[in-house]
ZADO-1210 file (C-alpha; in nm, 4 decimals, padded with zeros to 6 digits):
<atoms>
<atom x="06.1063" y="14.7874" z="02.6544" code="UNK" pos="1"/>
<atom x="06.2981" y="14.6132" z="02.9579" code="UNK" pos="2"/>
<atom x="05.9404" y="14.5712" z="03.0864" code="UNK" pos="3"/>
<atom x="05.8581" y="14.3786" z="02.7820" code="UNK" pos="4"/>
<atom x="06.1752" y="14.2038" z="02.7329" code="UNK" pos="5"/>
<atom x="06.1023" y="14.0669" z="03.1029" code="UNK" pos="6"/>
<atom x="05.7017" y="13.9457" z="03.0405" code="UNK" pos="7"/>
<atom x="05.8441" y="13.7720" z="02.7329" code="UNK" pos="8"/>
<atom x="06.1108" y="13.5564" z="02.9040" code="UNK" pos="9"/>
<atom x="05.8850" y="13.4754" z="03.1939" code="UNK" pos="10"/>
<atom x="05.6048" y="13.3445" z="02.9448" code="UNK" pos="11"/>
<atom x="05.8762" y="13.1190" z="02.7324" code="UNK" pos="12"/>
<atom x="05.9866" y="12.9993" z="03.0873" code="UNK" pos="13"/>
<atom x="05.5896" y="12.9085" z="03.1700" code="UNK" pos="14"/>
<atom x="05.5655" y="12.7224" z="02.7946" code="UNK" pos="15"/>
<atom x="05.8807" y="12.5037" z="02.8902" code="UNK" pos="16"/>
<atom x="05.7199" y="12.4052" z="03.2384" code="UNK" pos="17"/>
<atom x="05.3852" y="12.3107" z="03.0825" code="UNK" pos="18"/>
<atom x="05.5787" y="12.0994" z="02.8634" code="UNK" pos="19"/>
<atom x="05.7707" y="11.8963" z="03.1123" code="UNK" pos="20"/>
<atom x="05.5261" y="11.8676" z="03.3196" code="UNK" pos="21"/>
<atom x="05.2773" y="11.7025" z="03.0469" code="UNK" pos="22"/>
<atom x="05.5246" y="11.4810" z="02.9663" code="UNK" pos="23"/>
<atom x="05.5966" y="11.4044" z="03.3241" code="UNK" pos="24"/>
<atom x="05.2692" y="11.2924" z="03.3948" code="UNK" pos="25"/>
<atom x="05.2283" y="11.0873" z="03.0140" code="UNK" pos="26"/>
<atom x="05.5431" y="10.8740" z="03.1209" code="UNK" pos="27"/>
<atom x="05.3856" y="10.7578" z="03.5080" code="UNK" pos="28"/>
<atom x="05.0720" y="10.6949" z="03.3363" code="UNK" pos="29"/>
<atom x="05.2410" y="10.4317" z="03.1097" code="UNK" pos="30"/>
<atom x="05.5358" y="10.3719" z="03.3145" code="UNK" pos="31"/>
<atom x="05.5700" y="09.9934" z="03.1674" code="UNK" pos="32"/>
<atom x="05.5208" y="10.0408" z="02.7682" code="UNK" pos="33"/>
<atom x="05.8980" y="09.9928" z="02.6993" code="UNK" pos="34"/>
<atom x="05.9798" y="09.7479" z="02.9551" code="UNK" pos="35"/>
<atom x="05.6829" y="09.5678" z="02.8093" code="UNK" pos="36"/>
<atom x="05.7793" y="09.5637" z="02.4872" code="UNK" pos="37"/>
<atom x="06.1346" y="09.4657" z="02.5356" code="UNK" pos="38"/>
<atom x="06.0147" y="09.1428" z="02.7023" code="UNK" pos="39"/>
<atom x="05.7713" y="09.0769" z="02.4343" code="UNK" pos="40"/>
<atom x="06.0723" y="09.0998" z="02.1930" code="UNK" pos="41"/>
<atom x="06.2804" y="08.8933" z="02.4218" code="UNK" pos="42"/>
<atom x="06.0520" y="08.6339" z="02.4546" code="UNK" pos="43"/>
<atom x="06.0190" y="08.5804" z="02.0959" code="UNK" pos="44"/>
<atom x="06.3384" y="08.5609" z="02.0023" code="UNK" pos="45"/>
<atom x="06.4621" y="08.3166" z="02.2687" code="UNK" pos="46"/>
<atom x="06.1752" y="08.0932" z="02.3098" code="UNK" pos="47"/>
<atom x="06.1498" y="07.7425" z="02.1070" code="UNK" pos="48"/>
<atom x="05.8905" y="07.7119" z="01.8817" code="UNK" pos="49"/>
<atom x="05.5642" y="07.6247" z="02.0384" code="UNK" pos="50"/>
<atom x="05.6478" y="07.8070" z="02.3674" code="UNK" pos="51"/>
<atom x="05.3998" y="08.0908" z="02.5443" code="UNK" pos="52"/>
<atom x="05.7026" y="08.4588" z="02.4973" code="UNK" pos="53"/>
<atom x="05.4758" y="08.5192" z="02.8317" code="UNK" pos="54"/>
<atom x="05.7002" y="08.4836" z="03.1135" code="UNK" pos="55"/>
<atom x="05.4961" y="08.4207" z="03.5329" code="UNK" pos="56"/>
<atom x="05.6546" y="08.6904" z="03.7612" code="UNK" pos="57"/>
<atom x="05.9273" y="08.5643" z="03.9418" code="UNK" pos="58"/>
<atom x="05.6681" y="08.5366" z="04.2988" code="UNK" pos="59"/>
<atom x="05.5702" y="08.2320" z="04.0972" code="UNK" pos="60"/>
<atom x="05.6131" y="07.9323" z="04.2488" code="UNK" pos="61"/>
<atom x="05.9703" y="07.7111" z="04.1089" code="UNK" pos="62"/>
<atom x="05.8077" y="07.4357" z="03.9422" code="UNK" pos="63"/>
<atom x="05.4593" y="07.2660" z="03.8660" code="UNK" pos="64"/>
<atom x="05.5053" y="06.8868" z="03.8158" code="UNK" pos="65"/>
<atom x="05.5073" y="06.8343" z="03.4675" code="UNK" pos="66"/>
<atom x="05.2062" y="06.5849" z="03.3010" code="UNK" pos="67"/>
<atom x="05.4268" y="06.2817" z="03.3155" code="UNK" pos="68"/>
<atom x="05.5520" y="06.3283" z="03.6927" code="UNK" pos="69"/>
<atom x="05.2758" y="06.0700" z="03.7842" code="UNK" pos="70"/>
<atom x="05.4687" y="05.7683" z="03.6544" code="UNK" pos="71"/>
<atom x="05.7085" y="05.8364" z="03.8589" code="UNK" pos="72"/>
<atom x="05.7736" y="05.6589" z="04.2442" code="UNK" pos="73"/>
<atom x="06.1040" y="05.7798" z="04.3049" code="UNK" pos="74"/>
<atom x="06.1270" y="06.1091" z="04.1538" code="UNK" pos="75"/>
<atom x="05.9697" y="06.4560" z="04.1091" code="UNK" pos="76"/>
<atom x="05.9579" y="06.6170" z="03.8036" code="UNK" pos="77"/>
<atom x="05.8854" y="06.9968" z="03.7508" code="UNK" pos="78"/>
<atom x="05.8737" y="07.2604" z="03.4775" code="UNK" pos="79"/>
<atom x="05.8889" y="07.5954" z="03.4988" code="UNK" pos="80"/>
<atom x="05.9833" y="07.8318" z="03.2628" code="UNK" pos="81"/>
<atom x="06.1742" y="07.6197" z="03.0370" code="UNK" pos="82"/>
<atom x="06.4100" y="07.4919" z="03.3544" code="UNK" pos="83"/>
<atom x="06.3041" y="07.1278" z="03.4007" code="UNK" pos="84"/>
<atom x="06.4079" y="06.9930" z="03.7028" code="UNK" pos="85"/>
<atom x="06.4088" y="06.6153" z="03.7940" code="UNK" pos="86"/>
<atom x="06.4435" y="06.5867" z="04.1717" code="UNK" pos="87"/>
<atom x="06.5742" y="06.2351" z="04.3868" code="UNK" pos="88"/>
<atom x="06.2727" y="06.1706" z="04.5675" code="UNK" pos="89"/>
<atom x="06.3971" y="05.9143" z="04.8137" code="UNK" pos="90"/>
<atom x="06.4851" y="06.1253" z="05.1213" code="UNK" pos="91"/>
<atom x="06.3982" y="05.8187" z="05.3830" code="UNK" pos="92"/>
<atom x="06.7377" y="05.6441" z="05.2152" code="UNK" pos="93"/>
<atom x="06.9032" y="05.9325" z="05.1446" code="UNK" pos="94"/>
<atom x="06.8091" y="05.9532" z="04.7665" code="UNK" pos="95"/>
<atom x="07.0279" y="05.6202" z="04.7420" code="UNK" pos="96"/>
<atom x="06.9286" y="05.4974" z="04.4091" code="UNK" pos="97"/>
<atom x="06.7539" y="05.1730" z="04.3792" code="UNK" pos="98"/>
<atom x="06.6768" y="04.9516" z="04.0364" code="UNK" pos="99"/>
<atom x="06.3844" y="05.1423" z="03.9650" code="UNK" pos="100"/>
<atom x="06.4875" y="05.4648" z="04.0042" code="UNK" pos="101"/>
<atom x="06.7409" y="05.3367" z="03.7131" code="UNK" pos="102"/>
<atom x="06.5209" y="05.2961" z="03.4787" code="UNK" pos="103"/>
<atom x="06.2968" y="05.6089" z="03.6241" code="UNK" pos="104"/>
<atom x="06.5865" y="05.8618" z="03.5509" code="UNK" pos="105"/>
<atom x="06.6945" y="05.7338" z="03.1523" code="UNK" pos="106"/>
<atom x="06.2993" y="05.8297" z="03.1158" code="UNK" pos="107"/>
<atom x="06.2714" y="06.1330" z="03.3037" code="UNK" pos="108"/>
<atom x="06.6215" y="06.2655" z="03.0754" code="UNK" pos="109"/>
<atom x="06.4635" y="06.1176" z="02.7506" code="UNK" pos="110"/>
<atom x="06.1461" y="06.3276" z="02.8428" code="UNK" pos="111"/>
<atom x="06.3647" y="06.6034" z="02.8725" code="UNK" pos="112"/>
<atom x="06.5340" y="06.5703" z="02.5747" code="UNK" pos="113"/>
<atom x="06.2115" y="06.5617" z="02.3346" code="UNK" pos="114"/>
<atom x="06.0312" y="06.8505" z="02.5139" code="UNK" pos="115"/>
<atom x="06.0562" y="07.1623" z="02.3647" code="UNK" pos="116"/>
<atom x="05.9536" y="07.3907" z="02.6234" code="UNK" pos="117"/>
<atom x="06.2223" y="07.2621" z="02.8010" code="UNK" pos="118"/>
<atom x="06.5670" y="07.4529" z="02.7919" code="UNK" pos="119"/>
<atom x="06.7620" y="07.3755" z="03.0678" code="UNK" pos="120"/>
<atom x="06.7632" y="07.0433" z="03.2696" code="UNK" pos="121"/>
<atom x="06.8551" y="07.0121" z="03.6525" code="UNK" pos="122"/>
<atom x="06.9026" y="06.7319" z="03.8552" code="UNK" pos="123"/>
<atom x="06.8911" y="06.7413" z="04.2276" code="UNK" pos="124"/>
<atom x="06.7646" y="06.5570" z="04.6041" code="UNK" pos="125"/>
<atom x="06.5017" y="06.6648" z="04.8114" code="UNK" pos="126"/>
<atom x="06.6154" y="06.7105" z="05.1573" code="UNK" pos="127"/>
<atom x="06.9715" y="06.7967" z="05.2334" code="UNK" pos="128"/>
<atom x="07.1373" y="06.5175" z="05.0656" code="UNK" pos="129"/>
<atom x="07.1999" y="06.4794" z="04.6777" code="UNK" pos="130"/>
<atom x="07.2086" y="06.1314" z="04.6355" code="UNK" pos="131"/>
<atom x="07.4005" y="05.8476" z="04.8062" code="UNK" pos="132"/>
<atom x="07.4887" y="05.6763" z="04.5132" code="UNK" pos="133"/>
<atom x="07.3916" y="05.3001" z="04.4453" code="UNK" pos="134"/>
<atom x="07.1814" y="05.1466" z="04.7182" code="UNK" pos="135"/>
<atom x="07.3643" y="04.7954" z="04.7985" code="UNK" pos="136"/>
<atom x="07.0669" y="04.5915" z="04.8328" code="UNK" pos="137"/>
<atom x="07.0052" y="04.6503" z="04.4605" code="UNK" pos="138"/>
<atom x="07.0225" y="04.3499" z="04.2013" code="UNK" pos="139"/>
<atom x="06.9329" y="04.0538" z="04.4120" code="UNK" pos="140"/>
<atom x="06.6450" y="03.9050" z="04.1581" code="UNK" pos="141"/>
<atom x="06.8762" y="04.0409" z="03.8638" code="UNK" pos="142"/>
<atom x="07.1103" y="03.8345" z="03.6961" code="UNK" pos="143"/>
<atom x="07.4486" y="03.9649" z="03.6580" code="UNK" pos="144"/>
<atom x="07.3911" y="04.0656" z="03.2794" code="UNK" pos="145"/>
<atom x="07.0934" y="04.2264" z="03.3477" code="UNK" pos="146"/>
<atom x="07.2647" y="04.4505" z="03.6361" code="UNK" pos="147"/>
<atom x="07.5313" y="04.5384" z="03.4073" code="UNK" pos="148"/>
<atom x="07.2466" y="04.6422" z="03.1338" code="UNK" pos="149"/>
<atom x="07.0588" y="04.8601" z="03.3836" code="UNK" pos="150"/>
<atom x="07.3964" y="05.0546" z="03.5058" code="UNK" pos="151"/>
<atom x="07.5088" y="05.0987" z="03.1444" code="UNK" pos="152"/>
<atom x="07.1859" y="05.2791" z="03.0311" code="UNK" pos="153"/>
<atom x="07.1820" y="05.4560" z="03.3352" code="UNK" pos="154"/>
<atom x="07.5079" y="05.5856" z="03.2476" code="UNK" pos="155"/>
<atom x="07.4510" y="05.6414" z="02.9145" code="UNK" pos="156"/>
<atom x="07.2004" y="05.8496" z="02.9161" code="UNK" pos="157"/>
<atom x="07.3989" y="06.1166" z="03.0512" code="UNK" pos="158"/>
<atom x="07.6277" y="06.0641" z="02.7970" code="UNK" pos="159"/>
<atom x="07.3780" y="06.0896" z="02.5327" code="UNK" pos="160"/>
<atom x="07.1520" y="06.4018" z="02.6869" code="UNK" pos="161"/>
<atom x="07.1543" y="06.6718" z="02.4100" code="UNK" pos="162"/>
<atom x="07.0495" y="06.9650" z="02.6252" code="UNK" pos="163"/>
<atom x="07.2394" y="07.1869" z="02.8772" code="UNK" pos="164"/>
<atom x="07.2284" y="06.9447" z="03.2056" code="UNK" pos="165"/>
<atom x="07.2799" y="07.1196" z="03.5559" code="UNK" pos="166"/>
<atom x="07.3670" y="06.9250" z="03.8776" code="UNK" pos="167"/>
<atom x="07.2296" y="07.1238" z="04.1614" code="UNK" pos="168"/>
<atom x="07.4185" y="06.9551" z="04.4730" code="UNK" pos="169"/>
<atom x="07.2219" y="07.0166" z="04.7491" code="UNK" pos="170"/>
<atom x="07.4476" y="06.8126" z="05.0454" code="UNK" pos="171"/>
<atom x="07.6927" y="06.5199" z="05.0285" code="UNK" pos="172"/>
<atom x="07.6820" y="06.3722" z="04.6694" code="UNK" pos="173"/>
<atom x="07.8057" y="06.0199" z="04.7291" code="UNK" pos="174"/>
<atom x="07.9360" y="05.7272" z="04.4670" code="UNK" pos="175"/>
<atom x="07.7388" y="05.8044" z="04.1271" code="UNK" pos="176"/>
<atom x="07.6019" y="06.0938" z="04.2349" code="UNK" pos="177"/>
<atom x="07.9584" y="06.2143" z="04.2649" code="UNK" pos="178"/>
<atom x="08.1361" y="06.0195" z="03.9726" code="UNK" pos="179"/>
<atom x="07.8738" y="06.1763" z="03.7108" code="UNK" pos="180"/>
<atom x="07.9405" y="06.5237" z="03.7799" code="UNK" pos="181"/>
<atom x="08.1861" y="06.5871" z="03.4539" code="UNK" pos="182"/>
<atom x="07.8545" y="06.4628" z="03.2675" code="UNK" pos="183"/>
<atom x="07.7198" y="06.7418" z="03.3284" code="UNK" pos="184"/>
<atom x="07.7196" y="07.0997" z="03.1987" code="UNK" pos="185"/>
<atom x="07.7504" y="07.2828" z="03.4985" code="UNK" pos="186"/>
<atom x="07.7411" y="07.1656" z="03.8549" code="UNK" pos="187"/>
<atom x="07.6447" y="07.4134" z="04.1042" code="UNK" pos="188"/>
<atom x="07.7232" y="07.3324" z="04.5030" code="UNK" pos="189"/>
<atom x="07.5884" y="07.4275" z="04.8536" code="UNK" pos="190"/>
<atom x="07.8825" y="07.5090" z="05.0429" code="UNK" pos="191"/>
<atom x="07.8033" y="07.2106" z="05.2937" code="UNK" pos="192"/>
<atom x="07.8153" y="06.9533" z="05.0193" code="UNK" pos="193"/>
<atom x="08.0388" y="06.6892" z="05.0157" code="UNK" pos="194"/>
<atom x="08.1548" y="06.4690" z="04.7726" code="UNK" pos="195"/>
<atom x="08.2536" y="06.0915" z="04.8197" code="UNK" pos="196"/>
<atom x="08.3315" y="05.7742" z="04.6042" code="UNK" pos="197"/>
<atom x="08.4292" y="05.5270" z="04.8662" code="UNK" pos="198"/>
<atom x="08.4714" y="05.2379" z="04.5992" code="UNK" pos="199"/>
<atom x="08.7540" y="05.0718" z="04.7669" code="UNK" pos="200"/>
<atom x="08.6687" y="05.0521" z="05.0867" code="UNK" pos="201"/>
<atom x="08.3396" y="04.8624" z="04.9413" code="UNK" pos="202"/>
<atom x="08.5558" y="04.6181" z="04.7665" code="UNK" pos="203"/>
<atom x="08.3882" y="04.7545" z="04.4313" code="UNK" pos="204"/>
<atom x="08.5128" y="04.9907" z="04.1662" code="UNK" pos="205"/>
<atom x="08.4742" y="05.3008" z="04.0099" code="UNK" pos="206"/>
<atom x="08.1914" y="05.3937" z="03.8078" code="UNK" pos="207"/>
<atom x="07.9595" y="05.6915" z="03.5915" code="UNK" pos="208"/>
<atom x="08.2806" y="05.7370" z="03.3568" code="UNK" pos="209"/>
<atom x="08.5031" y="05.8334" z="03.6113" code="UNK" pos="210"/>
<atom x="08.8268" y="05.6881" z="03.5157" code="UNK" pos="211"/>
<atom x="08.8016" y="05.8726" z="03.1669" code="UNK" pos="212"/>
<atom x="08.6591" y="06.2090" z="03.2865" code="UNK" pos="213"/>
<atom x="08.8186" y="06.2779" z="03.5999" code="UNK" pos="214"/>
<atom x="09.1791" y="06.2668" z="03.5685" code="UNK" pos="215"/>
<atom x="09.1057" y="06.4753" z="03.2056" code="UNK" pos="216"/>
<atom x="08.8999" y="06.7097" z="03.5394" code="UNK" pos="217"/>
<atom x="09.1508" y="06.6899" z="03.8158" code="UNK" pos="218"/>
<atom x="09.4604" y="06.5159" z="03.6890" code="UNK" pos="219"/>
<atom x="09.5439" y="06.1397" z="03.8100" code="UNK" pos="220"/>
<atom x="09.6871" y="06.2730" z="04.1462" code="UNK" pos="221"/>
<atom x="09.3771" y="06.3201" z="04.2863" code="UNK" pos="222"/>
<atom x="09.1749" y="06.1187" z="04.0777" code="UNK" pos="223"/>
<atom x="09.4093" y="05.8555" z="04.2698" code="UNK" pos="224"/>
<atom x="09.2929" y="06.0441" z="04.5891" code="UNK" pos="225"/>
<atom x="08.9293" y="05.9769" z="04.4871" code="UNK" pos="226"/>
<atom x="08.8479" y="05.6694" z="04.3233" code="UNK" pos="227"/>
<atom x="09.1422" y="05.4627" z="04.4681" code="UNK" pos="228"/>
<atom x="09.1650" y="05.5793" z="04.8187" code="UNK" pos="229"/>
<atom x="08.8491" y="05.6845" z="04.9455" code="UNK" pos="230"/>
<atom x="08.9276" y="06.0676" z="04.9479" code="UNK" pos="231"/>
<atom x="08.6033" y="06.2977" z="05.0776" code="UNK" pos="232"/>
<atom x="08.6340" y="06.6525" z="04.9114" code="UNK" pos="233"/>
<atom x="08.4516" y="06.9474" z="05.0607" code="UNK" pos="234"/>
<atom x="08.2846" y="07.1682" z="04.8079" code="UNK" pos="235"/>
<atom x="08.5819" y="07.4400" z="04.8217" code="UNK" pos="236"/>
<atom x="08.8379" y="07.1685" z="04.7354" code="UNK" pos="237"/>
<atom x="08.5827" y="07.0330" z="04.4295" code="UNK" pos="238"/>
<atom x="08.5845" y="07.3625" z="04.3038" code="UNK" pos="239"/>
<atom x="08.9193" y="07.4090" z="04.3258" code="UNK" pos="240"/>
<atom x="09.0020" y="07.0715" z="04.1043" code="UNK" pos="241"/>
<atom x="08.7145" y="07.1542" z="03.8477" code="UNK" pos="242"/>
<atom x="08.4349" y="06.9005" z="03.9691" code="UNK" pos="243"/>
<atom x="08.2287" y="07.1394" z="04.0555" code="UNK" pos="244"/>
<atom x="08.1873" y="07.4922" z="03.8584" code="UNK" pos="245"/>
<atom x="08.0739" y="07.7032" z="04.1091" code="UNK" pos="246"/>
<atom x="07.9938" y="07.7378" z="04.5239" code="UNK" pos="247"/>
<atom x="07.6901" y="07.9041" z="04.7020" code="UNK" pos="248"/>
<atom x="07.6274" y="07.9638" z="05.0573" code="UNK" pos="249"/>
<atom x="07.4244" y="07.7472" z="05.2286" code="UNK" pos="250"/>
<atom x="07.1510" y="08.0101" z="05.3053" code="UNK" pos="251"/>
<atom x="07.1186" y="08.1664" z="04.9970" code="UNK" pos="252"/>
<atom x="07.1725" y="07.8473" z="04.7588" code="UNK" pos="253"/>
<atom x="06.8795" y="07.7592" z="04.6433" code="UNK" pos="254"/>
<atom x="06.7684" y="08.1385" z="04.5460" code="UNK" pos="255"/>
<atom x="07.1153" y="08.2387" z="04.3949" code="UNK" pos="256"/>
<atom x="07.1217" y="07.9154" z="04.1509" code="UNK" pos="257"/>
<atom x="06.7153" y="07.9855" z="04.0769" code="UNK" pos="258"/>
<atom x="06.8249" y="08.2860" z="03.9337" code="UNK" pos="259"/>
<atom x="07.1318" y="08.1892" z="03.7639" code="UNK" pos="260"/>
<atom x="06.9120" y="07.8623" z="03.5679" code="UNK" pos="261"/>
<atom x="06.6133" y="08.0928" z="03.5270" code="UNK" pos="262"/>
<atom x="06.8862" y="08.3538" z="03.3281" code="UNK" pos="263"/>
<atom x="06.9973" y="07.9922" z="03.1161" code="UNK" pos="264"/>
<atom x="06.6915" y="07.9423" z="03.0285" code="UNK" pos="265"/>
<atom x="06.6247" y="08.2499" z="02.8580" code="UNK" pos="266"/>
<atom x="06.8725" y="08.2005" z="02.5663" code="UNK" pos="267"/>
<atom x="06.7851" y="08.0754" z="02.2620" code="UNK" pos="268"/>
<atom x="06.7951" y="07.6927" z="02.3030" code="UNK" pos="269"/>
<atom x="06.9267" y="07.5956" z="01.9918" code="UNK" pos="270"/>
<atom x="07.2800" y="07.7225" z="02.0129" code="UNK" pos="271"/>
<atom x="07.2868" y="07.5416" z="02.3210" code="UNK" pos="272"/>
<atom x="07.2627" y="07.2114" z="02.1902" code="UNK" pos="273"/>
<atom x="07.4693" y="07.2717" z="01.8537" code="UNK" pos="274"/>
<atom x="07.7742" y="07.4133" z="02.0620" code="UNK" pos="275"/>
<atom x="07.6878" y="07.1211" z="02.3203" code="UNK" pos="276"/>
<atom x="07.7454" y="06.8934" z="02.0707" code="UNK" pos="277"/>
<atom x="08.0654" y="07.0414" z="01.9262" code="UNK" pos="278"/>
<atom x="08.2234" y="07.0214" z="02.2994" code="UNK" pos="279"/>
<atom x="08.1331" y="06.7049" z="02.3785" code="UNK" pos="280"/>
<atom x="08.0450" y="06.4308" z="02.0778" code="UNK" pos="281"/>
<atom x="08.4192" y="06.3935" z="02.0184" code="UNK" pos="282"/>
<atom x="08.4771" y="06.1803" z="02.3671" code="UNK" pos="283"/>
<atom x="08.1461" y="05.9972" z="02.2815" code="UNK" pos="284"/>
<atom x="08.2677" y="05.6904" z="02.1338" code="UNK" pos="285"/>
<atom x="08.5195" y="05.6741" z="02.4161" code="UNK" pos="286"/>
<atom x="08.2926" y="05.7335" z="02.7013" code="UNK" pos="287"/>
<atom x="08.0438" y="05.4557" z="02.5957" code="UNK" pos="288"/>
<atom x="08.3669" y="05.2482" z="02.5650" code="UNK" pos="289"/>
<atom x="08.4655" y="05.3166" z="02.8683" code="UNK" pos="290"/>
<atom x="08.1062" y="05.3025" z="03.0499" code="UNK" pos="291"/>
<atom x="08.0850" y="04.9359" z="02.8965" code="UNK" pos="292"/>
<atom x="08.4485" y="04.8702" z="03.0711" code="UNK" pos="293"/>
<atom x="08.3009" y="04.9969" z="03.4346" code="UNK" pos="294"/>
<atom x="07.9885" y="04.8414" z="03.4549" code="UNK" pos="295"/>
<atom x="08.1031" y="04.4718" z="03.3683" code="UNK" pos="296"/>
<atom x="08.3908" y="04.5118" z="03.6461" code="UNK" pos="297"/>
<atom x="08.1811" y="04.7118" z="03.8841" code="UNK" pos="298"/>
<atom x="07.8705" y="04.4251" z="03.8741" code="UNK" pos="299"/>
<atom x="08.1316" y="04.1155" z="03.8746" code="UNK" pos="300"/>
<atom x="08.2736" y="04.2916" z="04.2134" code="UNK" pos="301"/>
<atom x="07.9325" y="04.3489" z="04.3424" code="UNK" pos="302"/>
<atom x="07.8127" y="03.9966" z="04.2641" code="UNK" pos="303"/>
<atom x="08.1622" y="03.8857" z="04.4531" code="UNK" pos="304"/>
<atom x="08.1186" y="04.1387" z="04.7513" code="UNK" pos="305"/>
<atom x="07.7673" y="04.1421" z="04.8163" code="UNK" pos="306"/>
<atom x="07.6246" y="03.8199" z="04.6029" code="UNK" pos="307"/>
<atom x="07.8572" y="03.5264" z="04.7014" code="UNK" pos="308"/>
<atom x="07.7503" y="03.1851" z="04.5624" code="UNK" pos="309"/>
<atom x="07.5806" y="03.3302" z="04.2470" code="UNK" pos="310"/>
<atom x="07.5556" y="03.0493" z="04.0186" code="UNK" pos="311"/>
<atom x="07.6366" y="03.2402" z="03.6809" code="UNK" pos="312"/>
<atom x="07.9463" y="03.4434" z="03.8337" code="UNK" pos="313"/>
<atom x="08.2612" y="03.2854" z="03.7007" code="UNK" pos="314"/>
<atom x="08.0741" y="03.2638" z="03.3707" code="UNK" pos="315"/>
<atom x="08.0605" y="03.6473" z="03.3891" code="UNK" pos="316"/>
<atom x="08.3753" y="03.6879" z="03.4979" code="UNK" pos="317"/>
<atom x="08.4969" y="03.4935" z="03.1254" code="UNK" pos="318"/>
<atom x="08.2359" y="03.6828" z="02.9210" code="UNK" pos="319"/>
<atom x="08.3275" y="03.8590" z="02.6081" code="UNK" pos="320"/>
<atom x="08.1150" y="04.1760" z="02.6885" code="UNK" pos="321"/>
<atom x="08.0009" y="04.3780" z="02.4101" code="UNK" pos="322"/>
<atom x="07.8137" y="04.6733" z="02.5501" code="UNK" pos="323"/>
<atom x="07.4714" y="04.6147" z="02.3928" code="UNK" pos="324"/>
<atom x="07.2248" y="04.6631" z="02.6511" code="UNK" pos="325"/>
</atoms>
C-alpha cells in the first residue's frame, strides 16, 4: 500500500509539471498579447478623432516637418505623435525675431490650434539659444501703427491659443522670449538657461503681458528686479519665483522633457482645452487690455530710441489707440 500511496503522489507531481510547463512555453510564445492590447485600448480612448491609436516606437525619430513647414523661412515645424513643435529657426542671430517671423509664428500657433492630431504644442530655438527677443533693426519700412499691429497679434496669439502650449527653453531666453513665459502652460528649462528683459537699459519698455502676469507670477519685488532694472535670472532662481515650472540638466534635457511631452500627449485632448479654458479665459479681457497698453508705449519708445525724426511720431504719441489690429 505505501508502495502505491508513493507511485500515486509522484504521478500527480508529474501532471502539475506538465502543466506549468505548457503554460510556460504558451506565455513566451505570445509574450506581447496583453501589452498589445492595452495600447490598442489606450490609443483609442485618448486619441482625437481622426488620429492613427498606432503609436512609432519611441527609436523613432522626434519630429517629421509637418505639410505646411514649407511656408515657413524662419521656423521649423514638426509633428510627431500629437506633440507639435514649432522651432526658432534663426540660429545665425540668435533666434532674434524679425517682422516676418511675427507674422510666421501667429500662423504656425493658428495651425496648431485647428489640427487635430495635434495635442500638445512646444515652442523652442535651434542651437543653444531660445530666442533673443525683438531684433532692433525691425520696423524701419513700417509705420508706427503698423509696428504696433504686428506686436499686438504677435502677442495675442498666445493669449488666444486654446491648446496646452509648452516653452522648451533651450539657453538664454531674452526680452519676449522671456516676458511670454506665463503664456504658456508649462515652461520647461535647461539648467544653463538664462532669462533677461533688459528693457531699460534699451530705453524701451516692457512687453508680451508682462506687467499683468508677472507680478500675479513673482510678486512686484522682483517683477521690479526684472522689467525695471535689468535683472538676469538663472534658471534655479526662475524656478524658484514661478517663471519657469520645472529644471533639467543640461545633458539630459532634451531626452527628459521628450518624454515628459510625449506622456502629455497621450491624454485625451479634450479635457485639456475645456480645463484650459476654465484657468485662463477669466484674465482674457484684461490681458488683451493690457497687450494693447504695451505695444503702443513699447513702439512710440522704439520709434524715439531707434527711429528719431519719424515724421508721424508725435502724432502717435497723441493717438487714441483702440487695439484693433
Amino acid at each position: 500500500m505505501a508502495t502505491l500511496r508513493r507511485l500515486s503522489t509522484l504521478f500527480r507531481c508529474l501532471m502539475h509539471f506538465k502543466k506549468v510547463h505548457h503554460a510556460q512555453t504558451a506565455a513566451r510564445s505570445h509574450p506581447s498579447c496583453t501589452r498589445g492590447l492595452h495600447a490598442k485600448t489606450m490609443g483609442k480612448d485618448n486619441h482625437a478623432p481622426g488620429q492613427h491609436s498606432t503609436r512609432r516606437m519611441s527609436s523613432a525619430p522626434p519630429g517629421v516637418p509637418t505639410a505646411d513647414n514649407s511656408r515657413y523661412e524662419y521656423l521649423l515645424v514638426t509633428l510627431h505623435e500629437g506633440v507639435r513643435t514649432i522651432t526658432f529657426n534663426r540660429p545665425d542671430k540668435k533666434n532674434s525675431l524679425n517682422e516676418k517671423m511675427f507674422d510666421e509664428i501667429v500662423v504656425a500657433l493658428q495651425e496648431a490650434a485647428d489640427d487635430v492630431s495635434t495635442i500638445i504644442t512646444t515652442i523652442t530655438g535651434s542651437g543653444n539659444v531660445f530666442t533673443a527677443g525683438n531684433d532692433m533693426s525691425n520696423f524701419r519700412t513700417l509705420t508706427m501703427a503698423q509696428t504696433r499691429d504686428v506686436l499686438i497679434r504677435f502677442m495675442g496669439a498666445f493669449v488666444d491659443f486654446p491648446k496646452p502650449l509648452v516653452a522648451v527653453v533651450n539657453g538664454a531666453a531674452v526680452g519676449a522670449g522671456a516676458t511670454l513665459l506665463p503664456l504658456f502652460d508649462a515652461v520647461y528649462a535647461t539648467d544653463k538657461a538664462v532669462f533677461f528683459t533688459p528693457f531699460s537699459a534699451l530705453g524701451i519698455t516692457a512687453e508680451g503681458c508682462s506687467t499683468y502676469t508677472f507680478p500675479k507670477v513673482m510678486g512686484p519685488g522682483q517683477t521690479t528686479e526684472m522689467l525695471l532694472f535689468n535683472k538676469k535670472m538663472s534658471a534655479a532662481e526662475a524656478c524658484k519665483v514661478g517663471l519657469v515650472t520645472e529644471v533639467f540638466p543640461e545633458a539630459t534635457f532634451q531626452q527628459e522633457v521628450h518624454q515628459r511631452l510625449q506622456a502629455m500627449a497621450k491624454l485625451p485632448p479634450k479635457p485639456l482645452v475645456y480645463s484650459k479654458a476654465l484657468i485662463r479665459d477669466i484674465h482674457k479681457e484684461d490681458l488683451h487690455k493690457v497687450n494693447v497698453a504695451e505695444c503702443q508705449r513699447v513702439t512710440e519708445r522704439f520709434a524715439a530710441v531707434y527711429l528719431p525724426g519719424k515724421e508721424e511720431y508725435q502724432e502717435f504719441v497723441m493717438s487714441d489707440c483702440d487695439g484693433k489690429a
